[in-house]
TORSEDREN-670997 format. One record per atom (N, C-alpha, C): residue in one letter; x, y, z. Coordinates in steps of 0.1 Angstrom, whole numbers, plus 5000, padded with zeros to 4 digits. Example, Ala and Ser with C-alpha at 12.3 -4.5 7.8 and 13.67 -1.06 7.14 Angstrom:
a513249435078/a512349555078/a513249675078/s512849785071/s513749895071/s512950005079/
***
This chain:
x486149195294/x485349255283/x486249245270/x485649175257/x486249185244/x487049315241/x488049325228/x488149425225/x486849485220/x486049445212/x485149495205/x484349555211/x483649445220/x482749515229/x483549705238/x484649675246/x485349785245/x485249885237/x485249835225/x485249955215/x484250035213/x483049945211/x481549975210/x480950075215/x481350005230/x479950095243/x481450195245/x482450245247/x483350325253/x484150465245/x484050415230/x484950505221/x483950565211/x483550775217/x483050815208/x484050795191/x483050735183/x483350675169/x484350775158/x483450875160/x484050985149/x485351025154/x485351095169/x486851125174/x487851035172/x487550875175/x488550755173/x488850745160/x488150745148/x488150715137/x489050815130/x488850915137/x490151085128/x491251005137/x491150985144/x492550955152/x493550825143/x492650745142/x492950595137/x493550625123/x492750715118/x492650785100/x493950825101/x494650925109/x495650985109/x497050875102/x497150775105/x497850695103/x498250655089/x496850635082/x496750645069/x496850765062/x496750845067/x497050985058/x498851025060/x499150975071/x500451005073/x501450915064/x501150815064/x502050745053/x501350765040/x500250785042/x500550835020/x501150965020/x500151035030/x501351215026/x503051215026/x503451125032/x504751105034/x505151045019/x504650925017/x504950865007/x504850954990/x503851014988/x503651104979/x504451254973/x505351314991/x506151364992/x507151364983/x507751234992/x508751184986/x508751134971/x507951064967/x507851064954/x508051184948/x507751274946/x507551414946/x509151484947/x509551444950/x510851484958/x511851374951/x511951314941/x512851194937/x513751234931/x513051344919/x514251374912/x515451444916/x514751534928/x515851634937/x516451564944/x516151434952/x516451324958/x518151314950/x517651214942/x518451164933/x519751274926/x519251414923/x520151484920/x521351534931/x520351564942/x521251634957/x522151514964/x522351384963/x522551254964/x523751204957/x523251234944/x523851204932/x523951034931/x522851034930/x522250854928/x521950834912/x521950694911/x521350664893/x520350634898/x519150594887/x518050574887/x517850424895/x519050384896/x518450214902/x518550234921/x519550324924/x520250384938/x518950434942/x518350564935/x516850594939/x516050464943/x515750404934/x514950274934/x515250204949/x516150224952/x516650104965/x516150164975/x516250314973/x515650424986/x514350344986/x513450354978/x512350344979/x511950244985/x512650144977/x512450014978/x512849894992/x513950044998/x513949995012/x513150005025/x512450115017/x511050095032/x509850025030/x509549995013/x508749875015/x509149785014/x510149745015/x510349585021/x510849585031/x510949675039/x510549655057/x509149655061/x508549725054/x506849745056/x506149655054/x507049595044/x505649495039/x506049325048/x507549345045/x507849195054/x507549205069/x507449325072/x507249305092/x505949345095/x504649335082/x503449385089/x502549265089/x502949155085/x502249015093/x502549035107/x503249065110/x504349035125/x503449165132/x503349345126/x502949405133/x501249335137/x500849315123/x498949245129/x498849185142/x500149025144/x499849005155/x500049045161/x501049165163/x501649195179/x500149315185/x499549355170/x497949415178/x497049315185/x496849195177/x495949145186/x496549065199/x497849025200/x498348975212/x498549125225/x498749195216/x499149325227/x498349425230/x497449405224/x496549525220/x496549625211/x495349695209/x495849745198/x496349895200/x495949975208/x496350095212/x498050145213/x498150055224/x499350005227/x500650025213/x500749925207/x500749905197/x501050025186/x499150065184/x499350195177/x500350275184/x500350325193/x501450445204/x502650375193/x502850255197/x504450225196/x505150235181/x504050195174/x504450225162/x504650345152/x504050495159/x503650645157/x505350645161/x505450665172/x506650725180/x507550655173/x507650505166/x508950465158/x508650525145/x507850545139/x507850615128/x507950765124/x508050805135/x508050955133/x509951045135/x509950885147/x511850965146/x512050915137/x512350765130/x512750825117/x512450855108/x511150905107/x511051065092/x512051175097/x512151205111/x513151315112/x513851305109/x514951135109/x516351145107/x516451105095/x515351075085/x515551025073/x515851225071/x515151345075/x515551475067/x517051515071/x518251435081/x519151465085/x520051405073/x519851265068/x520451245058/x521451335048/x522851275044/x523951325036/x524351255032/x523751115029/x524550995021/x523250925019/x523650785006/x522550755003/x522150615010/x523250605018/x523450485031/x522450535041/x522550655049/x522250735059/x520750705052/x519950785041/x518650765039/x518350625037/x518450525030/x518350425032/x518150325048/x518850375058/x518750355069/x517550375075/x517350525074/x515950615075/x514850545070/x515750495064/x513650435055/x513250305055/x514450225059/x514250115067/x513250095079/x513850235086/x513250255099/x511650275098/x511750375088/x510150445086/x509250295082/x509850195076/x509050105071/x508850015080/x510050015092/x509549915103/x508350005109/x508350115116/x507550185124/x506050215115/x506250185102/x505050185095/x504250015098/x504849915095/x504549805097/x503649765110/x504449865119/x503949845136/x502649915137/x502750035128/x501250115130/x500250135123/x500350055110/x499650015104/x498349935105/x498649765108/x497949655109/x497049705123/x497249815133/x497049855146/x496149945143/x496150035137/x495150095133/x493850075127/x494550015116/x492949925110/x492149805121/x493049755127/x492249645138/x491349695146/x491849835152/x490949925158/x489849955153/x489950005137/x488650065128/x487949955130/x487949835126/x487549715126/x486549675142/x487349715154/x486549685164/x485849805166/x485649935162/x484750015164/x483750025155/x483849935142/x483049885135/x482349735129/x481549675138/x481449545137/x480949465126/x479649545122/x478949455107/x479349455098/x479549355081/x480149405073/x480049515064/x478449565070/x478349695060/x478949775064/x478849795081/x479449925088/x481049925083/x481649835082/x483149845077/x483049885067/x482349815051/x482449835039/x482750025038/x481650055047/x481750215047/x482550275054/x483150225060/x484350225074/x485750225064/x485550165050/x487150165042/x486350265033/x485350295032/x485250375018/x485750555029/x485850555037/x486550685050/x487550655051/x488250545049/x489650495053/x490350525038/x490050535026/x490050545011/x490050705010/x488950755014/x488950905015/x490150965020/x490550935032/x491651035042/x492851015033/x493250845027/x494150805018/x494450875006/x493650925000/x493251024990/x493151134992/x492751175005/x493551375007/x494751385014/x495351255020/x496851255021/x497551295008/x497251164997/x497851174986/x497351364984/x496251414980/x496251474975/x497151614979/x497351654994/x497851725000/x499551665002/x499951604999/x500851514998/x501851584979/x500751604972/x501651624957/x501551734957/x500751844964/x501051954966/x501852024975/x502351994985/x503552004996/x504752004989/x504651834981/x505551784980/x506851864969/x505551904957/x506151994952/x506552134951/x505752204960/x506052304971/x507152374981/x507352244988/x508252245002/x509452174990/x509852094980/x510952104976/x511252174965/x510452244959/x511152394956/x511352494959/x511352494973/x510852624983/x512252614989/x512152464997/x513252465010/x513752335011/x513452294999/x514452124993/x513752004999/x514651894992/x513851784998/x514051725012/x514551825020/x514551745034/x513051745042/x512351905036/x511451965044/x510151845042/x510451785032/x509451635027/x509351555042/x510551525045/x510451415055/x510051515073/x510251635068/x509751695085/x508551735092/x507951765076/x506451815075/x505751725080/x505451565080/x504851505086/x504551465102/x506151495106/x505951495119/x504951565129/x504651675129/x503551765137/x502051685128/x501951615120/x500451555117/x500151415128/x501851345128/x501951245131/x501251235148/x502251345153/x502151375166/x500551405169/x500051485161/x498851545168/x497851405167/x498051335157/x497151195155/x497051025169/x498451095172/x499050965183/x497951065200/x498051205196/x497351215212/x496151195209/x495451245196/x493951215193/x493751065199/x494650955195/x494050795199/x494650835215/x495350855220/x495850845232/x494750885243/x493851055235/x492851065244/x491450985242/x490850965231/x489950885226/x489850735228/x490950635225/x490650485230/x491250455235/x490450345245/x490950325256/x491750185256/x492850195266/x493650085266/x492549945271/x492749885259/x492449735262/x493249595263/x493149485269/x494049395271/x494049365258/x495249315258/x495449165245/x494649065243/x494948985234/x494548835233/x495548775238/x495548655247/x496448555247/x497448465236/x498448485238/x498848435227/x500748445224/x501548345214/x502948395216/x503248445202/x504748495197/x504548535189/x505548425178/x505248415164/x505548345159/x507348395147/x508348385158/x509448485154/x510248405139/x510148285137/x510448175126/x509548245115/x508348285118/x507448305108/x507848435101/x508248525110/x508748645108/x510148685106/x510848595103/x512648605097/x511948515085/x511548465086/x511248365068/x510448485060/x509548535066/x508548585058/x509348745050/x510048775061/x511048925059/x512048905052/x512548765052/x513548745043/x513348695029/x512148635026/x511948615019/x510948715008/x510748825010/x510048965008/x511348985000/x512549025018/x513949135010/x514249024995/x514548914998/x515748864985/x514948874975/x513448874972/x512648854960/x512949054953/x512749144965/x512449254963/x513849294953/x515049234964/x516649314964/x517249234948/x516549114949/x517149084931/x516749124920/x514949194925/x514349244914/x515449384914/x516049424921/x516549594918/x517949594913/x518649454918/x519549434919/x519849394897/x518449284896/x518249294879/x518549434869/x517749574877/x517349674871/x519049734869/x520449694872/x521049784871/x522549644868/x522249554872/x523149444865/x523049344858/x521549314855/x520849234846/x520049094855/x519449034851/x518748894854/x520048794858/x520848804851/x521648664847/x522848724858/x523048824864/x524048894875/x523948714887/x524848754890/x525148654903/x524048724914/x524248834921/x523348934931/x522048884926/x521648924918/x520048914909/x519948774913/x520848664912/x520148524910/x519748474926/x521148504933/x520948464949/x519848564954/x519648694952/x518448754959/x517148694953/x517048654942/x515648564937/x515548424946/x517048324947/x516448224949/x516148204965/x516948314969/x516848334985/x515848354986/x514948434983/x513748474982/x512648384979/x512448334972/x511548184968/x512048074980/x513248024982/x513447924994/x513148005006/x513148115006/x512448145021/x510848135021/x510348205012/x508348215012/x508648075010/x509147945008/x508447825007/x508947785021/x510047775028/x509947785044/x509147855047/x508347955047/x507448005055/x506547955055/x506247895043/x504447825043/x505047705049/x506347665053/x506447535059/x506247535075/x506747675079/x506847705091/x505547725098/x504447795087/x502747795092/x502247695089/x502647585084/x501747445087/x502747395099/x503447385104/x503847375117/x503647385132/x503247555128/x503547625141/x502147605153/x502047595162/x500947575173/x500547755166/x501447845167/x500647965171/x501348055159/x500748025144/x501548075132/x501148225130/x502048305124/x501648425122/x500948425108/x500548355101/x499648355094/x498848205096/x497748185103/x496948065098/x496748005087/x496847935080/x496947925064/x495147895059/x494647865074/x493147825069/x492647975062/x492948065063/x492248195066/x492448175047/x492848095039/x493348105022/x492548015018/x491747975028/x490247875021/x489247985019/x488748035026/x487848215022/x488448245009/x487848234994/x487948284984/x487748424985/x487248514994/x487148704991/x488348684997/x489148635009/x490548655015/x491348625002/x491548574993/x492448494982/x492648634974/x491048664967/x490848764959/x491348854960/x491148954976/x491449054980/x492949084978/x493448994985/x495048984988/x495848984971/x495648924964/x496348884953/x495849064941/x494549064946/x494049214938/x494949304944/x495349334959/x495749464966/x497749384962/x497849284959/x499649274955/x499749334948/x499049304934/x498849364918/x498849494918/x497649544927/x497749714925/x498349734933/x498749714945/x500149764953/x501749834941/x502049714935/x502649734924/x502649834913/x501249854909/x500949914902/x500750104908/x500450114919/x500250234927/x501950224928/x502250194937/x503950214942/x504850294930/x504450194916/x505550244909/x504850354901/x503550364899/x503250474890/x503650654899/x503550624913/x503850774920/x505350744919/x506350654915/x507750684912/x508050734901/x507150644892/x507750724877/x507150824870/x506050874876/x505450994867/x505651074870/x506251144886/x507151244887/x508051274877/x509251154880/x510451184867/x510051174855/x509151124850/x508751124839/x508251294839/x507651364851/x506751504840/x507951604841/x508951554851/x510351644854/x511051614844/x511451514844/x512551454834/x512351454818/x511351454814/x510551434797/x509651554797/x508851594803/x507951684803/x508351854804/x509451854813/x509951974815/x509652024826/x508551994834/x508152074846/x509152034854/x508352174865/x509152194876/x508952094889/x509352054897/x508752014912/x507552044916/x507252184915/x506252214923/x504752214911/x505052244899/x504152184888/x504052054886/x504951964885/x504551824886/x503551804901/x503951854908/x502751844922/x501351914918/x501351984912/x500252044913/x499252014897/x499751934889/x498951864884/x499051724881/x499551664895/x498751534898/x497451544913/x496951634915/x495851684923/x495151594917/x494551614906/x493251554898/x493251374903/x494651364904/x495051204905/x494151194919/x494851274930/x494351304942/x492951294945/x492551394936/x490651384941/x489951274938/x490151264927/x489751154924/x489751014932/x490551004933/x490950894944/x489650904954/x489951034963/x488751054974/x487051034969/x486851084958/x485951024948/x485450954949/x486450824940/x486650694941/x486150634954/x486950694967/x486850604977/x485250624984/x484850744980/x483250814986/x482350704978/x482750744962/x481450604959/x481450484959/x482750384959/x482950224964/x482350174974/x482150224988/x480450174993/x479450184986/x478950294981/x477950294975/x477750214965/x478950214960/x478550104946/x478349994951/x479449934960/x479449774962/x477949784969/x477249904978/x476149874981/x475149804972/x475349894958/x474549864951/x474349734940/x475749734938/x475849594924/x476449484935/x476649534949/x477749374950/x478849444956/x480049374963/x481049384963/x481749314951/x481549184946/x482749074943/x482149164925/x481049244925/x480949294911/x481749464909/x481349474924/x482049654924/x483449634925/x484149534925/x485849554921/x486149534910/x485549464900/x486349454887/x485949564877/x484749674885/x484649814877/x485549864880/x485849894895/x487049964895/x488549974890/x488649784888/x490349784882/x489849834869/x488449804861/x488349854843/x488549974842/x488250064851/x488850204850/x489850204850/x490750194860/x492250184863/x492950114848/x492250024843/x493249984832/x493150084820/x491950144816/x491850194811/x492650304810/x492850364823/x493750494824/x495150514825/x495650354824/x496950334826/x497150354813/x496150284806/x496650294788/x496250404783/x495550474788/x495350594779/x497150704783/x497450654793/x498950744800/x499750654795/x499750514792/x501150514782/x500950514767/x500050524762/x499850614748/x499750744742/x499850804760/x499550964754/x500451054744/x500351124736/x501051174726/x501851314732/x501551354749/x501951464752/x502951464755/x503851574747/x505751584750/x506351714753/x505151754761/x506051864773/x504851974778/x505051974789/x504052024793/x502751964799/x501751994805/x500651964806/x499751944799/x498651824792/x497651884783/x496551834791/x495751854783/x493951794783/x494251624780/x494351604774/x494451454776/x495451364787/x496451404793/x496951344799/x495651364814/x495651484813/x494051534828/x493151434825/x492951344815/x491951264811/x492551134819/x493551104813/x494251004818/x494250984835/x494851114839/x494751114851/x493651074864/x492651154856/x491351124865/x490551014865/x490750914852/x490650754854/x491350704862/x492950714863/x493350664870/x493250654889/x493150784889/x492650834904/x491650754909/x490050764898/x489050684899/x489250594905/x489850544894/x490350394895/x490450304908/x492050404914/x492950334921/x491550364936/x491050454935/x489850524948/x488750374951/x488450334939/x487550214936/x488250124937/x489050074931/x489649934932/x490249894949/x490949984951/x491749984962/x490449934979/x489650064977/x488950034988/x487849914987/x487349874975/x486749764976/x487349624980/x488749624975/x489449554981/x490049484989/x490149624997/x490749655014/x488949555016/x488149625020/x486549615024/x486449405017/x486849365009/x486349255005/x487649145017/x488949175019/x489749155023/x489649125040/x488649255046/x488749255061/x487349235067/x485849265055/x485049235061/x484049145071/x484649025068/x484348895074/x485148865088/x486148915092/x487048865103/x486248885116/x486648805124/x485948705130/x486748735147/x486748745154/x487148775168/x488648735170/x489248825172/x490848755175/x491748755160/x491148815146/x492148795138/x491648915128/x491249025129/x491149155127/x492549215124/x493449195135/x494549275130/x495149135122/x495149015122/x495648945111/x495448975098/x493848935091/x493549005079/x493849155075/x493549245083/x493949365077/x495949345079/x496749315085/x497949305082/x498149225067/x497349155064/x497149065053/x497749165041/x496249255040/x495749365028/x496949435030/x497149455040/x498749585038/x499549505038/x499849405042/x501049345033/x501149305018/x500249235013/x499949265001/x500149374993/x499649474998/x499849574990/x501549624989/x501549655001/x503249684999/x504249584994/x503849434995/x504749324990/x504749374972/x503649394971/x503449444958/x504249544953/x504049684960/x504849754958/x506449694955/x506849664965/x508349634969/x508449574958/x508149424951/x508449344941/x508249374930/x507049474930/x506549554913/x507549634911/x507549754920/x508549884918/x509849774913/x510549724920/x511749604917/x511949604901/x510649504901/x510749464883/x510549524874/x509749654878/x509349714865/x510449814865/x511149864874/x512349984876/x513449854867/x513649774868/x514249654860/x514249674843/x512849654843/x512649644827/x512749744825/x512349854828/x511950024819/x513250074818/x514050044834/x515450104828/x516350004815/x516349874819/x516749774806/x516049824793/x514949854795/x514649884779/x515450054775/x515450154781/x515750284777/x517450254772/x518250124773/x518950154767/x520350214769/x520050284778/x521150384782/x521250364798/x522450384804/x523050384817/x522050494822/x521050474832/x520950574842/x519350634836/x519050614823/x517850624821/x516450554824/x515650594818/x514350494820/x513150504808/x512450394804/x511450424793/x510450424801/x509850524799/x508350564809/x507350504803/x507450474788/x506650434780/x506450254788/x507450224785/x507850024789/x507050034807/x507350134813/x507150114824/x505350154828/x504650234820/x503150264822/x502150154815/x503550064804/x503049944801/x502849844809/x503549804816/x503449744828/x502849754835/x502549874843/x501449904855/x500149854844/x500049834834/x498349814832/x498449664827/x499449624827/x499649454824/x499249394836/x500149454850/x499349394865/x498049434870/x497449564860/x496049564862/x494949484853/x495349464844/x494849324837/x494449204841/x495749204850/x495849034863/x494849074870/x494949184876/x493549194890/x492549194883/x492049234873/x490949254869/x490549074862/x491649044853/x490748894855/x490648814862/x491148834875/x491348794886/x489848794895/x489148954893/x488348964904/x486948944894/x486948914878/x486148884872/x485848714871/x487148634875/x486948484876/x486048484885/x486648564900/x485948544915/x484548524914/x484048714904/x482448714906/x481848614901/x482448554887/x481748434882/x481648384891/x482948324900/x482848184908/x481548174917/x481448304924/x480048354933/x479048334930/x478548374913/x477548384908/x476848234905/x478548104907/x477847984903/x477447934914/x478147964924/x477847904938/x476747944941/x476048074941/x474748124947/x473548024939/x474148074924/x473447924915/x473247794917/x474147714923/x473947634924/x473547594939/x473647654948/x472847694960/x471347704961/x470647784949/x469447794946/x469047694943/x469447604936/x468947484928/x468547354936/x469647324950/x469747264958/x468647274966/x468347414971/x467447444981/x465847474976/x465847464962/x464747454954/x463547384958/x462447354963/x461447244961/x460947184951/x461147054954/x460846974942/x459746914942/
***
């Protein structure tokens, strides 16, 4: 019996689906924490702004390089399986990332968290995917997968600033654990162990691909604190570029590649992936710098900077409730370039805002575009990215969309932690301003990006019509 079929007739839906969900709420709440927690980070540490950056920057580029690798190890291994293995690695180390006293020791931590994230990631969604077969049933299957992502985050900036004014930033990395836990027995009692696909695993594909993530990621950070023209900066760029071109050498090669390369003739697979880099990037670095930005420039406290980015929060959930419905209604390939227009909108209304301390009404404006935004763009994305997959490569595509996104992350946060601190001028600072510029320059890309696509669609159905015409 298929996975699918498995899935179908055996796994009540809702119970599996909280279970599956859990995964995604755990790495944003985790992730949003920590954000949350950067500046105390950084101070209890006693790191510069580029040392922070590497923290970060070290668990998405384990995440994002080893989650081609986790996709297939779901569909060769199953996905259950899988999911288990990758909960239990990610959960020890969020504990030992809160044992941390050096900025070696957390960096380690979050290495770890990023491999154990990679593993349980691409495992999770493959599962949503086999208990949801048609493409509408999915479309609506990410606009729930967008939701839980969005009351992570939102319960996530309220902890975050909470639990590190309360009882410091270690209690960031502990609090997750008892969610994690309770989510691993939910799938443990709910789905059931199904075989694998036949298949080996493609290990060339996955030292090229991981290596070539780190050197692009490690030069971009390596720029932010010794310049472009640094020796470090040049070999982590070119290392990085000669590896992703081995890699696409190694998947026109391989009998059994960890990425098929046919799967980049599908124009929604192109669209999706290149949209979810962009805002990857753009998400990653905006929960880095608008912390320190409301801490550092604004004056708030921890637990105020948490408590008015909520709005960012709901919104999102919002966001992610009406992006089925919209793409129901106008389209998918039309319902994503509404969503990045919002998002761009809100990025620029937040690096022009005139507010210099405190909270106002206008930046709450700002915010809840953006939330919008990211709720809409994001899930239509994810949904444009995974809804077509086809028997046997479910966890491939969705490892796709999360890698993307975190490649994104990893190489955005990189560059733009680069420029904003090169522009401020000073050792150890950052221009918030240079840097919220940027988050809406890579939203610009996605958005003409997903506005070429719909054209493209609209000529093909066009010229489809015309063909099939009677004459």
């Amino acid at each position: 019996m298929s996975d699918k079929t498995a899935a179908t007739t055996r796994i009540p839906r809702g119970v599996a689906m909280a279970g599956l969900a859990s995964a995604m709420f755990l790495v944003i709440l985790d992730a949003a924490m920590v954000n949350l927690a950067g500046s105390t980070i950084r101070e209890g540490l006693g790191l510069t702004a580029a040392e922070l950056t590497v923290v970060v920057d070290s668990y998405l580029v384990a995440f994002a390089g080893l989650l081609l690798l986790g996709g297939r190890l779901a569909d060769v291994l199953g996905g259950r399986k899988v999911f288990l293995t990758g909960m239990t690695g990610y959960l020890a180390a969020t504990a030992f990332c809160a044992l941390a006293t050096s900025s070696g020791m957390l960096v380690a931590g979050r290495i770890a968290q990023g491999i154990g994230a990679a593993i349980l990631m691409p495992a999770a969604l493959s599962l949503v995917l086999a208990l949801y077969s048609s493409p509408a049933e999915r479309t609506r299957a990410m606009g729930i997968w967008g939701a839980v992502a969005g009351t992570g985050s939102l319960l996530g900036v309220f902890l975050g600033g909470t639990l590190t004014q309360l009882l410091g930033w270690q209690s960031v990395f502990l609090t997750p654990v008892p969610f994690g836990v309770a989510g691993a027995i939910l799938v443990w009692r709910s789905v059931p162990a199904v075989p694998g696909r036949p298949g080996r695993f493609d290990a060339l594909g996955a030292i090229t691909i991981t290596v070539g993530i780190s050197g692009l990621a490690l030069g971009m950070v390596s720029a932010s604190d010794a310049g472009f023209g640094a020796p470090s900066t040049i070999v982590g760029l070119v290392v990085g570029l000669a590896s992703l071109v081995a890699f696409v050498v190694v998947e026109r090669r391989s009998t059994h590649p960890l990425v098929p390369l046919g799967v980049f003739r599908r124009r929604p697979v192109i669209t999706a992936n290149v949209v979810m880099l962009l805002t990857g990037g753009t998400l990653t670095s905006l929960f880095f710098f608008l912390p320190q930005y409301q801490q550092d420039v604004l004056g708030m406290t921890p637990l105020s900077a948490g408590m008015t980015q909520i709005p960012i929060a709901l919104m999102i959930i919002v966001g992610s409730v009406v992006a089925p419905l919209l793409a129901r209604r106008i389209g998918l390939s039309h319902a994503l370039p509404v969503g990045l227009a919002v998002l761009l909108v809100g990025f620029l209304w937040l690096a022009m805002d005139p507010t210099t301390s405190g909270f106002s009404v206008s930046l709450l404006g700002a915010f809840v575009l953006i939330g919008l935004g990211l709720g809409l763009g994001l899930v239509n994305a994810t949904a444009m990215g995974v809804r077509d997959s086809e028997a046997g490569e479910s966890g491939l595509l969705s490892g796709l969309v999360n890698a993307a996104q975190q490649l994104g992350g990893a190489v955005g946060l990189a560059a733009l932690a680069g420029i904003a601190i090169g522009a401020a001028g000073t050792h150890g600072d950052i221009s918030f301003t240079t840097a919220f510029f940027g988050e809406a320059a890579l939203v610009v890309i996605a958005l003409a990006l997903s506005l070429f696509s719909a054209a493209g669609k609209r000529q093909a159905l066009t010229s489809s019509t015309e063909r099939n015409a009677p004459r």
